[in-house]
C-alpha angles and dihedrals in degrees: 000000000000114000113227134222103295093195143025104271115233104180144064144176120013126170106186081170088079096049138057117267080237094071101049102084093054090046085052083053097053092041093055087051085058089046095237110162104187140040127191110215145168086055095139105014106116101119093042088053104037106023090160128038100266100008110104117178108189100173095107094055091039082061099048088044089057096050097051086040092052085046095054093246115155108227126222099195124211119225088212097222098122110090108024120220123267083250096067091049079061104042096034121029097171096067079068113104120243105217127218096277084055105256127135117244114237116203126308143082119026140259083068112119115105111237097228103053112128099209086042090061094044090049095039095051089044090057088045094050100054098047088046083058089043097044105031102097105043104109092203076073115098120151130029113220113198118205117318134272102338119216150109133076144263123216091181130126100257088057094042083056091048089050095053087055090046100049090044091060091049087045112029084185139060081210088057099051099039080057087048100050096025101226105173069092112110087350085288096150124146121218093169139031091233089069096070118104136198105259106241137135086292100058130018099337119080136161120019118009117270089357102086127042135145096215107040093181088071098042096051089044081057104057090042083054105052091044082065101045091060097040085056083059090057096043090054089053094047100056086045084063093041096059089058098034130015115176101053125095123253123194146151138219113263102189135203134311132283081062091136092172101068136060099214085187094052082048105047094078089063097045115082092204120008112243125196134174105215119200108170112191115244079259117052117101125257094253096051094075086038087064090044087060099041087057095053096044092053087056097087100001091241137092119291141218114256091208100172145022142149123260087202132325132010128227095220111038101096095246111014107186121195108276109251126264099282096006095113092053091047096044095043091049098055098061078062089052097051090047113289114142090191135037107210130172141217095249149025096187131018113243125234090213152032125032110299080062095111089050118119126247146150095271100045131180094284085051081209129136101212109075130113082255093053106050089042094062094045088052087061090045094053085048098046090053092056103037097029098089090052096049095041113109101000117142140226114227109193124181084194120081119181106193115232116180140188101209083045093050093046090045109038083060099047086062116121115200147031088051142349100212090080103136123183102205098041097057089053089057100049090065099036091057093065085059088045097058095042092061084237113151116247142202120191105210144187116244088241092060125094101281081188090083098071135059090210135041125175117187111184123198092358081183093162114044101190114201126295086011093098094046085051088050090049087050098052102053101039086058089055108287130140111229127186125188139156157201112320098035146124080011093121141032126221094299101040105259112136133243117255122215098061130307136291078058123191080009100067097094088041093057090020095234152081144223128234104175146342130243110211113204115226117230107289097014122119129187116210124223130196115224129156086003095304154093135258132164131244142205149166092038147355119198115213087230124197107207110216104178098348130104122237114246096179149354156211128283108182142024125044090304093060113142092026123110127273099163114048126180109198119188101218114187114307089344139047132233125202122201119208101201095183139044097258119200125251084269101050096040085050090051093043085048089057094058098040090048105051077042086056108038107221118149134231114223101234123040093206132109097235131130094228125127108236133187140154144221131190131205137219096265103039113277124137120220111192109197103208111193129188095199097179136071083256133107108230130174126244123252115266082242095082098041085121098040124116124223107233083182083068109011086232134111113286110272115235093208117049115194115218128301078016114160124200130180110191141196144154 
């Protein structure tokens, strides 16, 4: 059985490789008077490890694992894989990645083997087995992390091979494929399995990667297919590990949207522990990284790894300010409050060279101790110490569910017509956002997952209904759910062929319309609706909807369609389903959610007008733990709800007035 985490994790990213042996005792030093109490290490170590194929020197990381080990550090330890040698470049230029325009990659960065190589899969599982054999027994020891944020694709000839074999077990039939991906369009069809190409900026691919394609069926097959491809990779290196050393987790980083080249969700079932390395821009709202966390969280169901994070600054975000007085602390914790069982940095120690150089850390240029950073991050540690066995483990139970989909994120913005501005991840947050601010729990969940458990389920933009998904939404609400969908949605199946008899396809019973046009909106132009006796504005798109059983929420103001419905509610058996069918503003969303949430019931967690953010946790036995963050350079003042909380942050009686960037974590 695999072990879990047994303590709150306080660390992050070391890399003794770049230093002299001679410097490590007195980081350790300085990391201890931060109270860290991990380091992952061995991230990026592959030529210092293997210099010669075969040859594999591992005294260097033997001597930094027994000086975390002799200062009582737990150890998440790196497979290396992540960035190859210069010497297997040499010796093996196919495990170089083709790019989209179809140019292979020569030796540099990282992220840059090509998954189905099959000499990069013999070299990288050798390395991984010998350190699996090294490393297997040393109790400091607690996390395997395989390879490093995952990501990015291949067009060369190995993959395309892979892809026709892979294409040959989904299809079985030339007949069946050509259906799929209807090729009689533009005389595309296939008559053997050789004539199917990789789809890049050569062939049916062009413009941005993974943005334009003429035939959207194999571009999305692609993407699915290198997803799995590198998932395949993890999964190698995973059983290597398994075989050594068996109760351990192993992970690895999945790291922020728009990450349009892994299905998180695919890949969840073959991580023990979600990990995720979270780097908001000075400018994102605050409930843009709580729905990242949210999202990872809902992944397994279960508490996540917050694997990296940035001190301060980062090298590579356009414009990267200081982060405020209190803002780490703030940012760090909620990551915990949204569900993260560790805090961990990239990284332990700031470089002197390359160009991650000018990215925070611990240790940073000065290599002092007494600096506003520094004593920030020692003041979290302290916290966390203290706090960190109460929060471990503790779980987030939501009766709201917003669908989030990969197929759906690949598709909807493959889509060519109407408008170009469609944007998968944007759409999402608009209607998160009305949970966010109402303090509602949230999970953000795969179409494949138990839609039962809520009492709510919003699915924006569903573009792509895949089969049997309709029939499982039909279920739920007749049964008693609350469902929410929009413009843009039930229009194609699996392969991206659409559904003929009207949008929103197999989804009309369920909302009780359906859908004859719609109306794209030119840059600039809004289109006005009535609801609840006033005006909001409009924009992206309006559908011209016909409703068939539903009742009509709200219309249109403006344009030829003025006076017809463009928000529906529908009661449907024993439950009820709304269609948005235009991109509301802030104000008209806000006004629809007030009336879906007082329909539906669910609850807020805290009564009060106040502009805090506001989560909780509960652990095994019982106890809630309410995460109140002030996520502004404003002072606020707490709900009257928590007037009687303690503060197990501080050990000390709730404060009823919190100063900017001000955490909380209460309890009775």
């Amino acid at each position: 059985m695999t072990k879990t985490l047994s303590r709150f994790l306080y660390g992050g990213d070391y890399n003794p490789d770049q230093w002299t042996e001679e410097t490590w005792p007195e980081d350790i030093k300085v990391f201890k008077k931060a109270d860290l109490n991990s380091a992952t290490i061995n991230i990026f170590s592959w030529a210092v490890l293997e210099p010669r194929e075969g040859v594999y020197d591992f005294s260097k990381l033997d001597k930094i694992v027994q000086e975390l080990s002799d200062a009582n550090f737990d150890i998440v330890m790196g497979t290396a894989t992540a960035a190859m040698p210069a010497w297997m470049f040499k010796k093996y230029p196919d495990i170089a990645r083709v790019d989209y325009q179809g140019r292979r990659h020569v030796f540099g960065q990282r992220h840059n083997f090509c998954p189905n190589s099959k000499n990069y899969q013999r070299l990288d599982s050798e390395l991984v087995k010998k350190l699996a054999q090294h490393y297997a027994d040393n109790p400091h020891i607690v996390v395997w992390h395989v390879n490093n944020e995952y990501g990015g694709n291949c067009y060369c000839g190995n993959c395309q091979n892979a892809f026709r074999d892979w294409l040959r077990n989904k299809y079985k039939t030339l007949g069946a494929l050509n259906k799929a991906w209807n090729m009689n369009v533009w005389s595309h069809t296939i008559y053997d399995w050789d004539e199917i190409v990789v789809p890049n900026e050569l062939g049916d691919a062009w413009g941005p990667e993974s943005s334009e394609t003429i035939v959207a069926g194999l571009s999305i097959d692609y993407l699915r297919f290198q997803s799995e491809s590198l998932q395949n990779l993890f999964k190698m290196e995973k059983a290597v590990i398994k075989k050594y050393d068996p109760e351990k987790p192993v992970t690895t980083n999945f790291h922020s949207l728009p990450n349009k080249m892994i299905d998180y969700q695919k890949w969840a079932k073959d991580q023990d522990i979600i990990s995720y390395d979270s780097y908001p821009t000075y400018d994102a709202p605050a409930y843009k990284p709580a729905f990242l966390y949210d999202l990872m969280r809902s992944l397994k169901h279960q508490p996540f790894m917050l694997m990296e994070s940035a001190p301060s600054q980062v090298d590579w975000q356009s414009y990267s300010p200081l982060k405020r007085p209190g803002q780490m602390a703030a940012t760090e914790l909620q990551a915990v409050a949204h569900g993260a069982d560790t805090v961990q940095f990239f990284q332990l120690k700031q470089a002197v060279g390359g160009s991650e150089k000018f990215h925070s850390a611990i240790i940073a240029h000065s290599q002092r101790t007494d600096t506003r950073a520094f004593r920030e991050l020692a003041d979290l540690g302290q916290k966390l110490k203290e706090a960190g066995p109460t929060i471990l483990g503790s779980k987030t139970k939501a009766k709201v569910a917003i669908v989030f989909d990969w197929s759906n994120f690949w598709s909807y913005e493959y889509v060519d017509g109407i408008t170009q501005d469609l944007n998968y991840v944007d759409s999402i947050l608009d209607y998160y956002r009305q949970f966010y601010e109402r303090n509602i729990p949230t999970d953000i969940i795969g179409v494949d997952d138990d839609f039962s458990n809520y009492d709510l389920v919003v699915a924006p933009v569903l573009y792509m209904v895949k089969a049997g998904l309709a029939e499982k939404i039909n279920s739920y609400v007749e049964k008693g759910g609350h469902f929410v969908t929009t413009y843009m949605s039930g229009m194609v199946d699996s392969t991206d062929n659409v559904y003929l008899g009207g949008y929103p396809g197999p989804l009309k019973d369920v909302t009780g319309i359906w859908v004859e046009e719609s109306d794209a909106m030119v840059p600039g132009q809004k289109v006005r609706v009535t609801m609840d006796g006033k005006e909001y504005e409009t924009n992206l798109m309006c559908d011209l909807i016909h409703p068939n059983d539903a009742k009509v929420l709200a219309t249109y103001a403006d344009e030829f369609y003025a006076g017809t419905a463009a928000v529906t509610e529908n009661n449907y058996g024993k439950g009820r389903a709304w269609y948005v069918g235009t991109k509301l503003d802030y104000q008209g969303l806000t006004q629809l959610f007030n009336h879906i949430v007082l329909e539906t019931g669910v609850e807020s967690l805290v009564g009060d007008s106040h502009k805090l953010e506001v989560t909780k946790r509960v652990t095994d036995d019982g106890k809630e733990l309410y995460f109140v963050l002030n996520m502004s350079n404003e002072e606020k003042t707490l709900p009257n709800k928590f007037a009687d909380y303690e503060d197990i942050l501080t050990g000390e009686k709730a404060k009823s007035s919190m100063k900017g960037w001000d955490v909380q974590v209460l309890t009775k």
